[in-house]
KOLTOR-622881 format. One line per field, with one value per residue (C-alpha): residue number from 1; residue in one letter; x, y, z. Coordinates in pm, 1 decimal. Example, Ala and Ser with C-alpha at 12.3 -4.5 7.8 and 13.67 -1.06 7.14 Angstrom:
// KOLTOR-622881
zagu c(1,2)
torke c(A,S)
x c(1230.0,1367.0)
y c(-450.0,-106.0)
z c(780.0,714.0)
This chain:
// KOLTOR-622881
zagu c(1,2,3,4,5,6,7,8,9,10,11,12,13,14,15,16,17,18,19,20,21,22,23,24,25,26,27,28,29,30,31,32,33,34,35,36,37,38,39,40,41,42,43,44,45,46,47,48,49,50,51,52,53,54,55,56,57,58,59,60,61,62,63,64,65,66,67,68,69,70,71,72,73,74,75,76,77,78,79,80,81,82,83,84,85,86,87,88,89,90,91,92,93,94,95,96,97,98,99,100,101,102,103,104,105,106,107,108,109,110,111,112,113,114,115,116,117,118,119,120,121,122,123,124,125,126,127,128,129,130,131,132,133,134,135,136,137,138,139,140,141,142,143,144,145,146,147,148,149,150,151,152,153,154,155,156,157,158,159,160,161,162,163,164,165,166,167,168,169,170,171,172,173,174,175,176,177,178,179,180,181,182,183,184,185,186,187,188,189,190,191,192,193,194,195,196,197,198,199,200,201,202,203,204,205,206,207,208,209,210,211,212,213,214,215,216,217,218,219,220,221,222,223,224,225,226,227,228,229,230,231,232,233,234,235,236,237,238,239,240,241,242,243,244,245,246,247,248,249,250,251,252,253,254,255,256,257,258,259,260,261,262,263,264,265,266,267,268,269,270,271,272,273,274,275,276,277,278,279,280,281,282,283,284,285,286,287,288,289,290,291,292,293,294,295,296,297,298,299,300,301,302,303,304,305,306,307,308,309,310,311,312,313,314,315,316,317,318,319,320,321,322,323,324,325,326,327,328,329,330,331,332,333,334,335,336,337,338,339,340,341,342,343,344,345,346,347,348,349,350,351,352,353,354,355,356,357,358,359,360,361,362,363,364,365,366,367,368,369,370,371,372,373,374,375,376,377,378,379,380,381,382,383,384,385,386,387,388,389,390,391,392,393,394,395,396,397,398,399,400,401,402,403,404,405,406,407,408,409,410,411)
torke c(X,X,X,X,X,X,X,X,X,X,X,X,X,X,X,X,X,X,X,X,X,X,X,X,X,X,X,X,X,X,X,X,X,X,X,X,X,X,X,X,X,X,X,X,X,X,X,X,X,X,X,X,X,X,X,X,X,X,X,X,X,X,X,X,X,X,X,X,X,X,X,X,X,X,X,X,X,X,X,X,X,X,X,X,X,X,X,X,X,X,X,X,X,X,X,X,X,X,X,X,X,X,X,X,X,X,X,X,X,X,X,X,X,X,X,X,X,X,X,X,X,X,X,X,X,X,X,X,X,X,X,X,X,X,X,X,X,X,X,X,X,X,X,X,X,X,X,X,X,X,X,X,X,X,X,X,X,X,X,X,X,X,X,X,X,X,X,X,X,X,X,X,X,X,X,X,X,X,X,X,X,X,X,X,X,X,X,X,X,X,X,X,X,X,X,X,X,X,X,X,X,X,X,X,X,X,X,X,X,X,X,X,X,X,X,X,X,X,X,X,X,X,X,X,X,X,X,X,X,X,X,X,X,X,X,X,X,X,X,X,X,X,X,X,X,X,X,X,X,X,X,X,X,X,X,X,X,X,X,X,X,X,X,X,X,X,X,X,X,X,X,X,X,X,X,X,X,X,X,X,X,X,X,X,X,X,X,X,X,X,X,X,X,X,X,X,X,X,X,X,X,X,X,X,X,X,X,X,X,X,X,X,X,X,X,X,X,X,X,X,X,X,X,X,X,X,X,X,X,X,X,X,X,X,X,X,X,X,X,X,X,X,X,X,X,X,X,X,X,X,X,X,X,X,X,X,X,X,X,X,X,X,X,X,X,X,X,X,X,X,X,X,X,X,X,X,X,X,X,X,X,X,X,X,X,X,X,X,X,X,X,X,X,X,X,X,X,X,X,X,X,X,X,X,X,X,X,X,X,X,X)
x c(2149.6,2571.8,2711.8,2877.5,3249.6,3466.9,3768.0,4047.9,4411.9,4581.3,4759.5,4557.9,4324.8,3940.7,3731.1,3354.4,3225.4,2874.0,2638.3,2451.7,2792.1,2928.1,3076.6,3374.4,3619.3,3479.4,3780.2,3714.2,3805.9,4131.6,4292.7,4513.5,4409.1,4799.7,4747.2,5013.9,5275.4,5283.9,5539.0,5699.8,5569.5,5761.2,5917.8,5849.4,5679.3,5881.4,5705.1,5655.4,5737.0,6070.4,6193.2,6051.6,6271.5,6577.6,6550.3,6859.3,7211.1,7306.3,7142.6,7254.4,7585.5,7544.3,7343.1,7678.2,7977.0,7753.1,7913.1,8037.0,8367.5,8708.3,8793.8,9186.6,9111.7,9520.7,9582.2,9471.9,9679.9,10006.9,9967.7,9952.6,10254.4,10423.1,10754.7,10734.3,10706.6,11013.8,11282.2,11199.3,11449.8,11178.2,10851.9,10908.2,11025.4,10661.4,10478.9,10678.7,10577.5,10242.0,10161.8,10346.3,10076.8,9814.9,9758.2,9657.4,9557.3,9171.8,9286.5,9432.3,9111.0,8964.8,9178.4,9140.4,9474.1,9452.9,9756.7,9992.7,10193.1,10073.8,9965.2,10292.7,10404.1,10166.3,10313.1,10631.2,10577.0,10379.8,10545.4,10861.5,11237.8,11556.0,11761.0,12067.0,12137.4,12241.4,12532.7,12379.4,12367.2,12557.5,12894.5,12876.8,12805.6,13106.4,13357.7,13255.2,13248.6,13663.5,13525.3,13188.7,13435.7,13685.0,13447.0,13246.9,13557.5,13700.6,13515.8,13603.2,13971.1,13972.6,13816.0,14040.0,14347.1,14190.5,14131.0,14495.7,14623.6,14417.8,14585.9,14916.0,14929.0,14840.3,14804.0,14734.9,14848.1,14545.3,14350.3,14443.3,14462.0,14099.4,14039.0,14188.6,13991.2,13677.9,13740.2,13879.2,13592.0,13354.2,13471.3,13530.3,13118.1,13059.7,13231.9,13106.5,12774.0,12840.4,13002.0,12840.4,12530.7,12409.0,12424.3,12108.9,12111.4,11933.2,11720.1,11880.2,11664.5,11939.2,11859.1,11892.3,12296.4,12238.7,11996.4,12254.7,12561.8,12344.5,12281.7,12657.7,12787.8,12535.4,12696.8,12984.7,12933.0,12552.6,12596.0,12861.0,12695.4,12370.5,12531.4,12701.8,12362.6,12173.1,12509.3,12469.2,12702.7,12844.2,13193.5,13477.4,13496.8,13292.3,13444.8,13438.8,13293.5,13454.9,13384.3,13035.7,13158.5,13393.8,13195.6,12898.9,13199.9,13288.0,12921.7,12898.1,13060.4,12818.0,12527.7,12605.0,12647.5,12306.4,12139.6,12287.0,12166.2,11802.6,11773.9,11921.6,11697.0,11384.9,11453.8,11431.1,11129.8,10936.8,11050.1,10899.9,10599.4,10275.1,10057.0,10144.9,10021.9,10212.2,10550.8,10460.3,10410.9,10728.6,10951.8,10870.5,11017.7,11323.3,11337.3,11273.7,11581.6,11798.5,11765.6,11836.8,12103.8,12258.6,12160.6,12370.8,12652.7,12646.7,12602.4,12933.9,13124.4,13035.4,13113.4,13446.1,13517.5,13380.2,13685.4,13943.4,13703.2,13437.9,13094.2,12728.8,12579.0,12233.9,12269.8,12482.1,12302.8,11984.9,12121.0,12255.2,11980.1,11781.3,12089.5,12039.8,11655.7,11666.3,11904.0,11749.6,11434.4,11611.6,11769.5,11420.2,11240.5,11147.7,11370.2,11099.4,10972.4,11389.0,11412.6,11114.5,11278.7,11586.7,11433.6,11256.4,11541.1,11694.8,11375.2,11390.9,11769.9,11759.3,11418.0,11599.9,11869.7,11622.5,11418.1,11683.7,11813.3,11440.0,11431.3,11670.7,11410.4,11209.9,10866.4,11018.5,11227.4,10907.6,10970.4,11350.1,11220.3,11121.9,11470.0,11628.4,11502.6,11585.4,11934.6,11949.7,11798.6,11978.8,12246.3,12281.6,12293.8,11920.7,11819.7,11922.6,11888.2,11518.2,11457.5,11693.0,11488.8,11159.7,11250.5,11384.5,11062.8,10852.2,11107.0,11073.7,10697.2,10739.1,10971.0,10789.0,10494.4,10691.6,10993.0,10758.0,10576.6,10730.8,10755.9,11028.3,11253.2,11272.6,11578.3)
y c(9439.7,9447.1,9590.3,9425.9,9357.6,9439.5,9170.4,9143.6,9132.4,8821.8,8691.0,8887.5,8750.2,8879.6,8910.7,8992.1,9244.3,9098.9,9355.7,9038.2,8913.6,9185.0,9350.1,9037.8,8996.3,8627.2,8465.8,8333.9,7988.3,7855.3,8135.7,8114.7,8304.9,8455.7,8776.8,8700.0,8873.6,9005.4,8796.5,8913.5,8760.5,8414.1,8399.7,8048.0,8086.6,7968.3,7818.9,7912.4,7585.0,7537.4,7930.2,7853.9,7497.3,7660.1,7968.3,8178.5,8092.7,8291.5,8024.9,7743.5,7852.1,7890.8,7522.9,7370.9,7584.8,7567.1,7961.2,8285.5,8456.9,8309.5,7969.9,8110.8,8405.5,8431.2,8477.5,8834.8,8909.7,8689.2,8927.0,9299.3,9190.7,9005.7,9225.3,9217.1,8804.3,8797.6,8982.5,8814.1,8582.0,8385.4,8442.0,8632.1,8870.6,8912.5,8874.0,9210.0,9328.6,9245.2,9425.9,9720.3,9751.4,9705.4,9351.2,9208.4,8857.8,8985.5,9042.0,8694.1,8535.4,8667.2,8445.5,8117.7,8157.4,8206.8,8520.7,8691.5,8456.9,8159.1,8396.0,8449.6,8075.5,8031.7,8358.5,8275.7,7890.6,8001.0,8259.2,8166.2,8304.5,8295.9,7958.5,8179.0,8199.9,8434.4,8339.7,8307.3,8631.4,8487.9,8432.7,8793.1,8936.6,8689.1,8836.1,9209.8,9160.6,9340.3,9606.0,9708.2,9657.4,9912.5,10146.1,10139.5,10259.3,10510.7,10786.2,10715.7,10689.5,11018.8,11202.8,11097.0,11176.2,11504.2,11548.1,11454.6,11699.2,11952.7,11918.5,11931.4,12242.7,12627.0,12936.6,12873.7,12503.2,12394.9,12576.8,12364.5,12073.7,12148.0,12174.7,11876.7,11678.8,11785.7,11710.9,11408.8,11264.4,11410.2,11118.4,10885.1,10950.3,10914.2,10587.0,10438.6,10494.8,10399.5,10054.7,9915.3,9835.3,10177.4,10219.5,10304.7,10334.7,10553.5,10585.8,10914.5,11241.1,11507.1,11765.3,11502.9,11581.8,11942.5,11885.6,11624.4,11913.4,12184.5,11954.4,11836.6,12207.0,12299.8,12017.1,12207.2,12578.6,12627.9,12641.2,12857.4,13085.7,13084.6,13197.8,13471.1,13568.1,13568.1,13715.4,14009.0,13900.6,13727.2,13944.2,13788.7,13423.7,13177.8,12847.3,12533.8,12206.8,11929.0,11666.4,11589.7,11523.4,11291.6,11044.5,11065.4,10951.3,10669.8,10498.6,10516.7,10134.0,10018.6,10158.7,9991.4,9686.1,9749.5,9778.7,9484.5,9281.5,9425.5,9352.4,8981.0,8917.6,9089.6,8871.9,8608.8,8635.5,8686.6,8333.7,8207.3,8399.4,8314.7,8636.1,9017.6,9058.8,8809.3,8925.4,9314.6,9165.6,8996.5,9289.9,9535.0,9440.7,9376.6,9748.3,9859.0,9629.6,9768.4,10112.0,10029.7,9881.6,10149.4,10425.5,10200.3,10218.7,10550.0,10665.5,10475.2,10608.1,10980.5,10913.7,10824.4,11054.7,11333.0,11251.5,11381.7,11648.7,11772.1,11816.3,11794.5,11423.5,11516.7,11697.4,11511.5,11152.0,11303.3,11406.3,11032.7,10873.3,11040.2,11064.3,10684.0,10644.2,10849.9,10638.3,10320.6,10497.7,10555.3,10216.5,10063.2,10243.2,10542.2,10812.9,11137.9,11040.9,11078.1,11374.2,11507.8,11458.5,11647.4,11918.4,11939.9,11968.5,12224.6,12407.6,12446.5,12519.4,12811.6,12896.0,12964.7,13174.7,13394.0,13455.0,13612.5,13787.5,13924.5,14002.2,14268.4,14451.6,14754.8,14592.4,14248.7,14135.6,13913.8,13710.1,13597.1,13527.5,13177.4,13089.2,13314.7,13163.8,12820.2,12877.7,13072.4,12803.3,12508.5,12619.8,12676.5,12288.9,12245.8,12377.6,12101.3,11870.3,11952.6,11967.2,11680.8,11491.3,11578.7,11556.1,11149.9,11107.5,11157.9,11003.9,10646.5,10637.2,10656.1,10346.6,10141.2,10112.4,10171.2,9917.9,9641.9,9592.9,9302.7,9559.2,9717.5,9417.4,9356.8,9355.3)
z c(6516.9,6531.7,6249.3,5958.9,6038.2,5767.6,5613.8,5886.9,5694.4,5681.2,5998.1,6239.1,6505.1,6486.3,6815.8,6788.7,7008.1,7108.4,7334.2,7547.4,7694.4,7895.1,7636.1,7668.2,7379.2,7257.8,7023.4,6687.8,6667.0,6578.0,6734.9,7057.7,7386.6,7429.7,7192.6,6857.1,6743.5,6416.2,6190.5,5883.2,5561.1,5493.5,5892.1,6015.9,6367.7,6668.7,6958.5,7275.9,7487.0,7341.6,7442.2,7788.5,7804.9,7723.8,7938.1,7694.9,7656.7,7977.6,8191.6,8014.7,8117.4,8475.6,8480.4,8299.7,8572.4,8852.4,8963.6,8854.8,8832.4,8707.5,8816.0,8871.2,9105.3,9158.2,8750.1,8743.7,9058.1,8920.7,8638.1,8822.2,9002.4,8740.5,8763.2,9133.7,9085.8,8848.0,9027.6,9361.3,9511.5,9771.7,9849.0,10143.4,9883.2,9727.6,10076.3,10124.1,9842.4,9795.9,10182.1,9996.2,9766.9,10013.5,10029.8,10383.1,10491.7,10480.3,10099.1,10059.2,10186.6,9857.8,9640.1,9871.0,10042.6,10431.5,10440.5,10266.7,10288.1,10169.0,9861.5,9791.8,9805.3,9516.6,9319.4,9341.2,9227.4,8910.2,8781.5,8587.9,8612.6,8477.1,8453.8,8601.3,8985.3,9193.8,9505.8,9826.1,10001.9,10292.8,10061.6,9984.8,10316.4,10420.5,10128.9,10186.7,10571.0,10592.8,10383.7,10603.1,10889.8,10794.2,10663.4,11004.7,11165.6,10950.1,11098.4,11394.7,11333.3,11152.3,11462.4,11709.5,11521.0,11460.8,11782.6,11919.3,11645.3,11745.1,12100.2,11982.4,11752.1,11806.0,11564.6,11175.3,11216.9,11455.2,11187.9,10925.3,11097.3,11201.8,10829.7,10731.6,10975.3,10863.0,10504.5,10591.5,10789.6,10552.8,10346.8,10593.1,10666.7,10257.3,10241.6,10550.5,10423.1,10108.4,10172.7,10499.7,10667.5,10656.8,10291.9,10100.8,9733.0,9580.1,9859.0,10024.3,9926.1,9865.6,10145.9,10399.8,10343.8,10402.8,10741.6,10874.3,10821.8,10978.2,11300.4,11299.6,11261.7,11537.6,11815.7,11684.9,11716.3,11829.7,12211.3,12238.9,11986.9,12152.9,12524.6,12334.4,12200.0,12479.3,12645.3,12394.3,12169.9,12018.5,12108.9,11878.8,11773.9,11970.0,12143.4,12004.0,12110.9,11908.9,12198.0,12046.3,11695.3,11778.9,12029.3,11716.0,11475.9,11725.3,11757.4,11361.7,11387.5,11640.4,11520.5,11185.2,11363.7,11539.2,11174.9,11071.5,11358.8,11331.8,10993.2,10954.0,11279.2,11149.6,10779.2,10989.6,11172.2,10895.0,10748.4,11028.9,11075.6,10897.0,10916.3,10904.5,11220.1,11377.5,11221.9,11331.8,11682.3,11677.0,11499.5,11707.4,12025.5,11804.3,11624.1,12037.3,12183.7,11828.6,11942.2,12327.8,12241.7,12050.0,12286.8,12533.4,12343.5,12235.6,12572.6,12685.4,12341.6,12481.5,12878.7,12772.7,12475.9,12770.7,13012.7,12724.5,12562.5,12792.2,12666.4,12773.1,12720.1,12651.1,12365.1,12174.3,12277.5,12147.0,11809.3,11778.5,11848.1,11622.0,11338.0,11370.3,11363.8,11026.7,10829.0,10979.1,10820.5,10490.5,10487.1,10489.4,10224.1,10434.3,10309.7,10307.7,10697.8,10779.6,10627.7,10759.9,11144.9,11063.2,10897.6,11239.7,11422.4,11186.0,11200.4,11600.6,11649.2,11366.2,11501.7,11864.5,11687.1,11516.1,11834.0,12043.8,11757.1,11645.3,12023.7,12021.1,11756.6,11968.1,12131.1,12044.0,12379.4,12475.1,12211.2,12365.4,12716.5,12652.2,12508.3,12764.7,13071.3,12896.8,12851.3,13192.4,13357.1,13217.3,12990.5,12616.8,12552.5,12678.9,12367.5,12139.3,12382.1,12366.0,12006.2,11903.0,12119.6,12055.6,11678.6,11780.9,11986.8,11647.4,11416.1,11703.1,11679.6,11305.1,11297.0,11529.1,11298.9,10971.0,11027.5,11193.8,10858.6,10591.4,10325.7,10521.4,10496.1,10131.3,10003.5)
């Protein structure tokens, strides 16, 4: 006999547990198989089939676009760089800077464009700019071209009339002729890089001025101090050696020249070019035939300033060579690497001071025998040859993958 079931409250299902049929939940009729849900009192019930048919809002969605994400992938990126969009005067502008920010043509393939370049096309025809126009860059390279010219020369002017003076007087008169002169091309240097194709605004870090005066008083002073060290000196006031100075003053106008060329050829290679790689392929051979060229003419600046003043060459061809990779550096946006090689080079010279003079300390001479036999060996001026050059080795493999990139030719 089963026992009496008591009165089930409203809304629920009742099963009957019956002993002869495998203890197997039998439903009472009318009921559904699917076990129901509990509904507040009043709710109207909502069927099952029509849930299942419309399988949620989120799905209708993706039936009706067919695909995720934003239909404009380039919006987003138009407005990150929206500043960088504004100011620019082409495209090749924001392909620059877009690879400055990290953008490469694997990048560009994730907003349907096939480079950087063709990215930037798209940038630079969406975003909106001023009504006003700027003259062509050409008119004002053309009116300021007397201006770069005379300011490339102006140091080198100064130094050989300097240097003539210098000839002609004796006593306290050379002295403040020699004074005189190196005020004067002090600001013949300022205004040379202030006005022509070296210039940099606000792109020089302030100890760069201090490392460049260090290395020129150095070509100046530093050999014949450093044989009178060695020597056991120094023993009164050391010679002079103001050959160096004034070939370096001489190449300032081609090596301005050089930058010039470098750049307006580099600007336009990367019209033409299509892909960052393909303009780093093609501007690096350029940056490589730049400096060439302007080792070739600083070489024949200092053969010929040599037959009136006599100096060493290598020396003074190494600090020029790498006095010109830095502000090539620090014309193109890479002022810190620039400063970084002459504080190098300032690093070794006063280095090679200190060790002789920390030589002379009791149970210290080993320390001078390297820079000893050096300068016994080959002279006081293979010392800065060495570290001027070593310093221009590092500052040329710098450049070669800094000033091949787009970035580096913005203007």
């Amino acid at each position: 006999m089963s026992e009496p079931t008591a009165p089930a409250p409203a809304g629920r299902t009742i099963t009957a547990r019956q002993p002869d049929a495998g203890c197997r939940p039998v439903a009472v009729a009318g009921t559904s198989r699917r076990p129901a849900v509990a509904a507040a009192p009043g709710a109207r019930p909502q069927p099952v089939g029509k849930e299942r048919a419309t399988g949620g809002t989120g799905g209708a969605a993706r039936t009706r676009t067919g695909r995720r994400g934003p239909a404009d992938p380039v919006k987003a990126l138009m407005h990150r760089h929206r500043e960088l969009c504004e100011r620019a005067v082409d495209p090749l502008e924001i392909a620059a800077g877009l690879e400055a920010h990290g953008v490469t043509d694997r990048t560009a393939a994730r907003f349907r464009h096939r480079d950087v370049f063709s990215l930037a096309e798209e940038l630079y025809a969406r975003v909106p700019r001023g009504e006003e126009s700027s003259p062509p860059a050409e008119d004002e390279d053309a009116a300021a071209r007397p201006a770069h010219l005379a300011s490339a020369l102006a140091p080198g002017a100064v130094a050989v009339l300097t240097a003539a003076c210098l000839r002609l007087t004796d006593g306290g008169a050379r002295l403040g002729v020699g004074a005189a002169g190196a005020v004067g091309l002090a600001v013949a240097l300022t205004w040379s890089l202030r006005r022509g194709a070296l210039r940099a605004p606000g792109r020089t870090v302030p100890v760069t001025r201090f490392l460049v005066g260090w290395l020129v008083a150095y070509s100046l002073l530093g050999d014949g101090l450093l044989a009178g060290l060695v020597a056991g000196g120094p023993d009164g006031p050391w010679p002079l050696a103001p050959g160096p100075l004034v070939g370096l003053a001489l190449a300032v106008a081609p090596a301005a020249w050089t930058a010039r060329l470098f750049a307006a050829r580099a600007r336009r290679r990367l019209g033409g070019s299509r892909a960052l790689e393909e303009f780093a392929a093609g501007a690096r051979p350029l940056l490589l035939g730049g400096i060439a060229l302007h080792t070739g003419c600083l070489i024949a600046l200092l053969v010929l300033t040599s037959l009136v003043l006599p100096m060493a060459l290598a020396p003074a061809v190494a600090l020029g060579l790498l006095l010109f990779l830095a502000r090539l550096l620090t014309v193109h946006g890479y002022p810190h690497a620039a400063a970084a090689g002459l504080g190098l080079a300032c690093a070794g010279e006063a280095l090679v001071l200190t060790t002789i003079l920390v030589g002379r300390l009791p149970g210290c001479d080993s320390l001078a025998r390297p820079v000893e036999a050096v300068v016994d060996t080959w002279g006081a001026a293979a010392v800065p040859a060495l570290v001027c050059g070593a310093a221009a080795l590092g500052l040329l493999v710098h450049a070669s993958a800094a000033l091949s990139r787009a970035s580096a030719h913005s203007t």
